[in-house]
N, C-alpha and C positions, 0 to 999 in steps of 0.2 A: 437552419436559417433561411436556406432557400426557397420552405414552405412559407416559414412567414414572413416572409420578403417579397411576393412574387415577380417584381420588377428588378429584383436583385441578382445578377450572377455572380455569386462568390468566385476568385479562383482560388485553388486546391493548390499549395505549394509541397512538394515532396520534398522532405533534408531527411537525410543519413546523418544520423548522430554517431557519439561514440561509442554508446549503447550496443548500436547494430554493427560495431567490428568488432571478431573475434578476440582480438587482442586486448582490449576495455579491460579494465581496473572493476570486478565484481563489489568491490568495495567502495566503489565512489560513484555515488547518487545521480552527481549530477553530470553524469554521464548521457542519460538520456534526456536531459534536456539541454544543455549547455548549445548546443548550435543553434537550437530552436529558439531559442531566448537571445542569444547574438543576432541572430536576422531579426527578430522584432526591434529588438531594441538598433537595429542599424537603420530602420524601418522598411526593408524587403519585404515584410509581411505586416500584418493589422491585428490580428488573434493570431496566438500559440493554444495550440488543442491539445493540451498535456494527461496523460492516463495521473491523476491527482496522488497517486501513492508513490510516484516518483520523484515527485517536486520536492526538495530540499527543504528544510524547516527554515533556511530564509532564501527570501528571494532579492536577486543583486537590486541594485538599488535603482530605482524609476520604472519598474514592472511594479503590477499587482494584479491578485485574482476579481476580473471583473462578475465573472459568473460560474455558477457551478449548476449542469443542467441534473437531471432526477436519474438518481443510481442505479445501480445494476447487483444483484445481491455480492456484498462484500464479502461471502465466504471464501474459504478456500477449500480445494477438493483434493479428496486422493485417487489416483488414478490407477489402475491394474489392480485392484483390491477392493472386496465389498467393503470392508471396513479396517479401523485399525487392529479391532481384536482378531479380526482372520487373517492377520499376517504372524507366519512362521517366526520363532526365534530365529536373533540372527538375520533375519529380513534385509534385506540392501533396499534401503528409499532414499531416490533423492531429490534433492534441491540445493542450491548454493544461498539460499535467502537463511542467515543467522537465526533468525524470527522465527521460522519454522523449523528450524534442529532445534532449538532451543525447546519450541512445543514437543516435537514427536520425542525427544530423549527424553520429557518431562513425563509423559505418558507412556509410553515405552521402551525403559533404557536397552532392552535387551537387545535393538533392531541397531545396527548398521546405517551412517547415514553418509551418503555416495553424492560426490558435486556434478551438478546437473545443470549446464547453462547453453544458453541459445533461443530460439523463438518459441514458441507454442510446436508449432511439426519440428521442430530439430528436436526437442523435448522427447514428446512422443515416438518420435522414430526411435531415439535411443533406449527408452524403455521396451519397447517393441526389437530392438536388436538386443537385448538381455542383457545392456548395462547396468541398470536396477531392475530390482521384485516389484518395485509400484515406486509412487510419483508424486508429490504437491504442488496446484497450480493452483491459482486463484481459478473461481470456478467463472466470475464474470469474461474472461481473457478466453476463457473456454466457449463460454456463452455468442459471443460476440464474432467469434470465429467459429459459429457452425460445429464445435467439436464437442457438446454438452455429451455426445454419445460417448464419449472416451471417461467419462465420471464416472467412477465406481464409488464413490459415497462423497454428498457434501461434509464438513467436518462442522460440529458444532460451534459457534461461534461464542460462546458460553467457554468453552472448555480451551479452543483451539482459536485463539482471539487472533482475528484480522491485522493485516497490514493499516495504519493510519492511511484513508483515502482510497485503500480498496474497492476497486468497483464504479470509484467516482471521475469523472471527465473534470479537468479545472482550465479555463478559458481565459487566457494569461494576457491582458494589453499593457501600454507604455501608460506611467502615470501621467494625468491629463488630459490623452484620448479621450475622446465619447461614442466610441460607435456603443453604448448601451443601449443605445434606443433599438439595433440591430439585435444583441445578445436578450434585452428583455424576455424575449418570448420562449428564451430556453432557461430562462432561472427557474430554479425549484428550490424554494424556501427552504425546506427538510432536510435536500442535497446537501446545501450551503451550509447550515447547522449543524449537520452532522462533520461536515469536513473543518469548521473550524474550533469545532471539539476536540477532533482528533491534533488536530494538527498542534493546539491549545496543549494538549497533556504530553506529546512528543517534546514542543520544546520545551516545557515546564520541566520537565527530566532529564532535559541536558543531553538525550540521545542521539549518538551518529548512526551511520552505515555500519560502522561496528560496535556493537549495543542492541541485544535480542530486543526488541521494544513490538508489543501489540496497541494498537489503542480502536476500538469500536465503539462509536454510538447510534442510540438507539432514538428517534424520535417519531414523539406521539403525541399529535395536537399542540399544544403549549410545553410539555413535557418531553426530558430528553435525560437518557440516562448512559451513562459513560463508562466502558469499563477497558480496562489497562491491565497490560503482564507486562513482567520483567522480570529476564533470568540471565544465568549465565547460559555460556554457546554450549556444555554439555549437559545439561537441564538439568541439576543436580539442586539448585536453587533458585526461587526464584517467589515475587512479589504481585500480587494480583489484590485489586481492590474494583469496586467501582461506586459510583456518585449520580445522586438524581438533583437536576437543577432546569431552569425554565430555559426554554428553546432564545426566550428573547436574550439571554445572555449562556451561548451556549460554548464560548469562548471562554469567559470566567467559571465557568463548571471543570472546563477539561484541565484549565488553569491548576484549580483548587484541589480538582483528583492530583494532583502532579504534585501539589506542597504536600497532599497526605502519605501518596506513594514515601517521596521525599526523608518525610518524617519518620515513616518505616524500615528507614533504609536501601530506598530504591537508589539512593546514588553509589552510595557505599559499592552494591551489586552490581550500577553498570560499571563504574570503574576498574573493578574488578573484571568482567568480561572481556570491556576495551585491553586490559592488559594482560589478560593472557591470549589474546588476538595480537599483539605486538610481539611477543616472545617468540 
C-alpha cells in the first residue's frame, strides 16, 4: 500500500489472537482471526490482513472481503523427506490440520500420523528434535518466512488438494468503508477468483474445522477450473471431483462443484467424519 500511496503512512497494528496461545481450541477456526476482526469492527483498525485460509466460511456480520492481492503457490509441502514414497513404514508425520491426515492416510495408510502445532519454527524445531520423521506445512507459510530450504518436496496439488485460500492474503474491512481506492492497487483478479471458488465449494458442502475438506482452483484467462476432496479423518474414504466454469462467475462454479460433490454423497461423508471427531 505504501508503495502506492506514496504520501501514505499506513500504521502497522500488532494483535495476539487466540491462535497465537498455546492453549487455543486446534479446532475452532476462528481463532486466528476473532480479535483481529473485533478491533476492526470496534474501528481500532481500517483493514484486517487475514492469511485467507483461516477466515471462517462466514464472516460476522458488517465485515467483508474488500481485496484479495496475487497468491503465493497454495501447495503444501513435506518437510524432512524427499517425498512421500521415501518415507519408511510406520513413518511418524505430522500435522494437526484434519485436511491433511485425511490426505497422507489416503495415500499412505501405513505412516503414523503425530499432532503438530505451533508457529512455523516451533514446527520445525520439533521435527528437528525427533518428535516426527517429516512434516506438512503449507509451502507459501514456508515461502514467506525465508524457510523454503526446509522443503523436502512440494505435494502435488492434483493429488494432495489444498486448504481453501491457501497461499492467499484476504483484506477484511467494515461494510460501507471505502478506503478501495487505497486497496485498489493490490487486487488481483485471479487471486479474488480463485478464493471465492474455494470458499464457494467449502460452504456448498456444509464443512467446519472438523470436516477433512480440500478445495483448489485454478485460473486461466476467462477459465477457472475447481477441484475438491473430501474424506474421512482416517482416509479410508473419501470424494474428489472437479469442475471447469468461467472466471466471471467463479463463485457459482465452486457452488455447483459442491451440489455435485453433494450428490455423490459428500455429505453423508462429512457427517460421518464430524462424528467420529465428537466420539
Amino acid at each position: 500500500m505504501k508503495d502506492a500511496h506514496p504520501g501514505i503512512e499506513p500504521e502497522l497494528v500488532h494483535i495476539t489472537t487466540s491462535g497465537d496461545r498455546p492453549s487455543s481450541d486446534p479446532g475452532d477456526k476462528s481463532r486466528f482471526v476473532k480479535e483481529i476482526e473485533e478491533a476492526l469492527l470496534a474501528g481500532d483498525v481500517d483493514v484486517a490482513v487475514h492469511s485467507a485460509k483461516d477466515l471462517p466460511g462466514e464472516l460476522p456480520a458488517g465485515l467483508h472481503i474488500a481485496c484479495v492481492p496475487a497468491g503465493e503457490d497454495p501447495r503444501d509441502a513435506l518437510v524432512g523427506a524427499g517425498s512421500l514414497d521415501a518415507l519408511p513404514t510406520g513413518a511418524r508425520v505430522g500435522t494437526s490440520s484434519l485436511r491433511r491426515r485425511s490426505l497422507l492416510l489416503a495415500l499412505r495408510a501405513d505412516i503414523e500420523i503425530v499432532p503438530l502445532r505451533g508457529n512455523v519454527d516451533t514446527r520445525l524445531r520439533k521435527l528437528a528434535d525427533g518428535e516426527c520423521d517429516a512434516a506438512v506445512l503449507a509451502l507459501a507459510g514456508l515461502r514467506r518466512l525465508g524457510r523454503e530450504d526446509a522443503v523436502g518436496a512440494p505435494l502435488d496439488a492434483d493429488t494432495f488438494v489444498p486448504a481453501p485460500g491457501q497461499g492467499l492474503l484476504a483484506l477484511e474491512i467494515r461494510v460501507g468503508d471505502e478506503p478501495l481506492r487505497l486497496l485498489e492497487p493490490l487486487a488481483d483478479a485471479a487471486a479474488r477468483a480463485r478464493l471465492d471458488a474455494e470458499r464457494a465449494t467449502v460452504e456448498g458442502l456444509g464443512a467446519t474445522c472438523n470436516t477433512p475438506v480440500g478445495a483448489h482452483a485454478l485460473v486461466t484467462g476467462g477459465h477457472i477450473e475447481v477441484h475438491a476432496y473430501a474424506g474421512l479423518p482416517d482416509g479410508s474414504e473419501w470424494i474428489t471431483d472437479r469442475l471447469a466454469g468461467d472466471t466471471a462467475d467463479a463463485a457459482g462454479a465452486g457452488a455447483e462443484l459442491a451440489r455435485r460433490m453433494l450428490a455423490a454423497g459428500a455429505g453423508e461423508l462429512l457427517a460421518r467424519a464430524a462424528g467420529t471427531l465428537a466420539q
